[in-house]
MMTF fields as JSON, N, C-alpha, C and O atoms, coordinates in Angstrom:
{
  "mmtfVersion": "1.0.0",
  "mmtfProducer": "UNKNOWN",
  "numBonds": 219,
  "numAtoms": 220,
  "numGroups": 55,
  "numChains": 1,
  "numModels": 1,
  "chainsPerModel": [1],
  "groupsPerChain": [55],
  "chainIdList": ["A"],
  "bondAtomList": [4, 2, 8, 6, 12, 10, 16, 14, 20, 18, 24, 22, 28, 26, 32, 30, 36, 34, 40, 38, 44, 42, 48, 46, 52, 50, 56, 54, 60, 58, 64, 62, 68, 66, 72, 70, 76, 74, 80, 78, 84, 82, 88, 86, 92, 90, 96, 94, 100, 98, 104, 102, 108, 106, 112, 110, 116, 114, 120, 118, 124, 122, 128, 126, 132, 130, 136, 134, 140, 138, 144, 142, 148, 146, 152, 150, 156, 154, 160, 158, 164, 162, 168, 166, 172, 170, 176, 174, 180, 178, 184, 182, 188, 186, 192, 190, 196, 194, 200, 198, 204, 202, 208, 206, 212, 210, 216, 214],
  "bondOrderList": [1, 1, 1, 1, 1, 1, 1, 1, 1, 1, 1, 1, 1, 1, 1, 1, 1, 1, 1, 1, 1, 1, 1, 1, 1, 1, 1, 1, 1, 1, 1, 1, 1, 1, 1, 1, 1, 1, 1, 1, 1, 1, 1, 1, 1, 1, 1, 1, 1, 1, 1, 1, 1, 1],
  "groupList": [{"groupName": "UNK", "atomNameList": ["N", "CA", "C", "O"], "elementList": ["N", "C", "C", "O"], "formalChargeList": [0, 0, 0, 0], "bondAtomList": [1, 0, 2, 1, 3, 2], "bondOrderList": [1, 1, 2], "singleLetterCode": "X", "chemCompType": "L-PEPTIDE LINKING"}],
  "groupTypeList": [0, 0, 0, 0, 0, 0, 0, 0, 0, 0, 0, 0, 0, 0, 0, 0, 0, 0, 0, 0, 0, 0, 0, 0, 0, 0, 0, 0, 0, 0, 0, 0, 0, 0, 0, 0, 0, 0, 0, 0, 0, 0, 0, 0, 0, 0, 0, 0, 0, 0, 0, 0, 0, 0, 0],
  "groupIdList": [1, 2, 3, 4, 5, 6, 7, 8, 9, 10, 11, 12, 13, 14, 15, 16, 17, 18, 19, 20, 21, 22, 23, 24, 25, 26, 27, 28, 29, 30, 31, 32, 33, 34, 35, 36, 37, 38, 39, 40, 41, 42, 43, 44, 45, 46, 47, 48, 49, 50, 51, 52, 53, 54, 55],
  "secStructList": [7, 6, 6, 6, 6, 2, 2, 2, 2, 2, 2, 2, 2, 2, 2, 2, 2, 2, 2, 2, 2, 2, 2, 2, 2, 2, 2, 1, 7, 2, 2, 2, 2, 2, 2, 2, 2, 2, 2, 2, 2, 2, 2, 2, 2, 2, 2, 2, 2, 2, 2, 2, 6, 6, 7],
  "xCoordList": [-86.813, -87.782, -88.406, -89.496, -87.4, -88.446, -89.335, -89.834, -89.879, -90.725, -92.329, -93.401, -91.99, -93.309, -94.35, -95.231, -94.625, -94.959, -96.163, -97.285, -95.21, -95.764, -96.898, -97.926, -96.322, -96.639, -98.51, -99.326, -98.804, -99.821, -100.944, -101.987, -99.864, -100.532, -101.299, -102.311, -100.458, -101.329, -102.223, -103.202, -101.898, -102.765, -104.457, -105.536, -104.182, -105.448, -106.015, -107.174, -105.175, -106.124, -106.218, -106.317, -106.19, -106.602, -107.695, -108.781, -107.139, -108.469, -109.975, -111.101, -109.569, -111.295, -111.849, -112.823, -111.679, -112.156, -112.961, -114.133, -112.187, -112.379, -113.409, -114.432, -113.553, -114.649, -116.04, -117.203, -115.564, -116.83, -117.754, -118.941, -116.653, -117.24, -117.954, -118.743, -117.606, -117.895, -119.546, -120.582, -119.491, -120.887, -121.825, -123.023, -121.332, -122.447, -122.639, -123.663, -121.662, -122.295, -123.534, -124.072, -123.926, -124.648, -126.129, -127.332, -125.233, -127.255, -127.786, -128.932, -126.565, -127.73, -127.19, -126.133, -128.555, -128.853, -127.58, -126.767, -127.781, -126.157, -126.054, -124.984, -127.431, -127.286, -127.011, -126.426, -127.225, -126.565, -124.811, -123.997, -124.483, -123.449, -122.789, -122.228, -122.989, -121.992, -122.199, -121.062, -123.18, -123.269, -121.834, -121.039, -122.1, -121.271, -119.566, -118.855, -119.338, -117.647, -117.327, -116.166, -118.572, -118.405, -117.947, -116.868, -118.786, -118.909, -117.238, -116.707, -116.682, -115.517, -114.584, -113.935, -114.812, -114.019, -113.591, -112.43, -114.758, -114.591, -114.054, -112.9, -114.266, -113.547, -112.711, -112.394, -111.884, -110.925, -109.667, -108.528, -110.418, -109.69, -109.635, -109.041, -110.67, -110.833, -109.717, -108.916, -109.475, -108.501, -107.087, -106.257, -106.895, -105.287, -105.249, -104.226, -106.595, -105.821, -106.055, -105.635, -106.763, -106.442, -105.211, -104.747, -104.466, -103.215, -102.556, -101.849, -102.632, -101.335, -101.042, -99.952, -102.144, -102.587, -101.529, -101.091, -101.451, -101.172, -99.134, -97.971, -99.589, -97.416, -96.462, -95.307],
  "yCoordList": [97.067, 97.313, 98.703, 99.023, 99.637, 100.736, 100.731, 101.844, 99.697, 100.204, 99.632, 99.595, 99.194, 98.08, 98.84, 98.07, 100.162, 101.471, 102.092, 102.598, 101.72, 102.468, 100.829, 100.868, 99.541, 98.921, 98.394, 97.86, 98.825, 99.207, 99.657, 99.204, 101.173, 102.115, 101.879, 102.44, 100.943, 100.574, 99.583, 99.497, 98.788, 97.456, 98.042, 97.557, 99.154, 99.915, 100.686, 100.575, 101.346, 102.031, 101.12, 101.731, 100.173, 99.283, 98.554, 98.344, 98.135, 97.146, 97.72, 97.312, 98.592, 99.297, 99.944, 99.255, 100.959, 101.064, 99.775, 99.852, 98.67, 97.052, 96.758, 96.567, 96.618, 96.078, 97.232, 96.922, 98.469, 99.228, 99.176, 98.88, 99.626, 98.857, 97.53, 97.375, 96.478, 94.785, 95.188, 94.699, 96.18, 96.444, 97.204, 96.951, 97.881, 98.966, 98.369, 98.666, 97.461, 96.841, 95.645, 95.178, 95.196, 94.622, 95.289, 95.099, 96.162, 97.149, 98.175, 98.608, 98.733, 99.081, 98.323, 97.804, 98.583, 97.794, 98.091, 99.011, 97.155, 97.346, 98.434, 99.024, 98.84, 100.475, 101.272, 102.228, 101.302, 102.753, 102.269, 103.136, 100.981, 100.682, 101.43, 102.524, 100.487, 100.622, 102.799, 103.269, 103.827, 104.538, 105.529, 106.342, 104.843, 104.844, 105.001, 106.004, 104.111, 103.875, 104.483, 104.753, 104.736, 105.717, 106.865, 107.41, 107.227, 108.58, 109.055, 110.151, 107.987, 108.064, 108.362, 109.351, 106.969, 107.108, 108.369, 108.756, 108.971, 110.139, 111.15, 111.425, 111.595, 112.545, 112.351, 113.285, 111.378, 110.837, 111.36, 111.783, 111.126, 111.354, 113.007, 113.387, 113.687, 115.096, 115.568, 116.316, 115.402, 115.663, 115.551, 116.46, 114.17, 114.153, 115.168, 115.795, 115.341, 116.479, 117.697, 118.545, 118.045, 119.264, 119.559, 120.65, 118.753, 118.881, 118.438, 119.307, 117.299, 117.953, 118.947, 119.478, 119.491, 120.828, 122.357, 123.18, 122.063, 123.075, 122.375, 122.778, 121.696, 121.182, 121.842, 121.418],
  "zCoordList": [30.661, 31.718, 31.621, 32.094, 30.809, 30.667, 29.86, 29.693, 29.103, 28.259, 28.886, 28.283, 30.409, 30.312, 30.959, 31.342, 31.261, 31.95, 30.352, 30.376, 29.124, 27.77, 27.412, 26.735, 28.086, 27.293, 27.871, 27.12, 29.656, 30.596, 29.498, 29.028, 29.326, 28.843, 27.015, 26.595, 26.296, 25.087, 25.125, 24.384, 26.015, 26.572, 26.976, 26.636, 27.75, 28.041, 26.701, 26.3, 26.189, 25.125, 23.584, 22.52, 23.619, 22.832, 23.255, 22.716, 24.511, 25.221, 25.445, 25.161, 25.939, 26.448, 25.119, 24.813, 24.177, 23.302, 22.585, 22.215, 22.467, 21.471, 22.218, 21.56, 23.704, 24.508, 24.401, 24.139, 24.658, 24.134, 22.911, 22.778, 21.942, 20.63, 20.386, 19.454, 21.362, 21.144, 21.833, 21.383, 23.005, 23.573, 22.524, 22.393, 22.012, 21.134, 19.785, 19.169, 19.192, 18.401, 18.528, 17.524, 20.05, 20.018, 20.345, 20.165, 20.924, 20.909, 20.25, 20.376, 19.23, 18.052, 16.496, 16.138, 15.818, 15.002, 13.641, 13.544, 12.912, 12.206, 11.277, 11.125, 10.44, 9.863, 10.549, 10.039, 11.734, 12.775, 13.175, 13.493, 13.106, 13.358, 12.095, 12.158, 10.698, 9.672, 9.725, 9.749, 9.74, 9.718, 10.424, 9.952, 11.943, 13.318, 12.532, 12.599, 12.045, 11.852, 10.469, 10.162, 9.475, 8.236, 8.866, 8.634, 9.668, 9.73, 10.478, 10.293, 11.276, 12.193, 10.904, 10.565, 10.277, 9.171, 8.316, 8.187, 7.73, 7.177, 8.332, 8.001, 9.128, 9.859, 10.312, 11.049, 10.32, 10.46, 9.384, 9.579, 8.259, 7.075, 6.126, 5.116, 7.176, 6.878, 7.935, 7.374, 9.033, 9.577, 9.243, 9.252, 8.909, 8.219, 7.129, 6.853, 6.403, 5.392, 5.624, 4.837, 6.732, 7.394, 7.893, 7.559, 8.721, 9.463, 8.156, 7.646, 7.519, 6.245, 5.917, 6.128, 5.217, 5.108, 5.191, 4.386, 6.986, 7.742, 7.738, 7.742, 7.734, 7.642, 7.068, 7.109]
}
């Protein structure tokens, strides 16, 4: 029973992000999309090797 407090809490930050995304992929056009999740992507991945980095 303690975990169902953590389990609220991933239910939400999975859910609403997925539904935002499901919205913005329909209103802009899909080069600004695929652009959109490159670009996440890469800074995403400049970060892990920044904080490796620093380990």
């Amino acid at each position: 029973m303690q975990h169902l407090p953590y389990m609220g809490i991933l239910l939400l930050s999975v859910s609403l992000p997925a539904m935002l995304g499901a919205q913005l992929f329909y209103k802009i056009s899909e080069r600004q999309f695929k652009h959109t999740v490159l670009g996440l992507l890469f800074s995403s991945g400049c970060f892990l090797c920044i904080s490796y980095r620093f380990l």
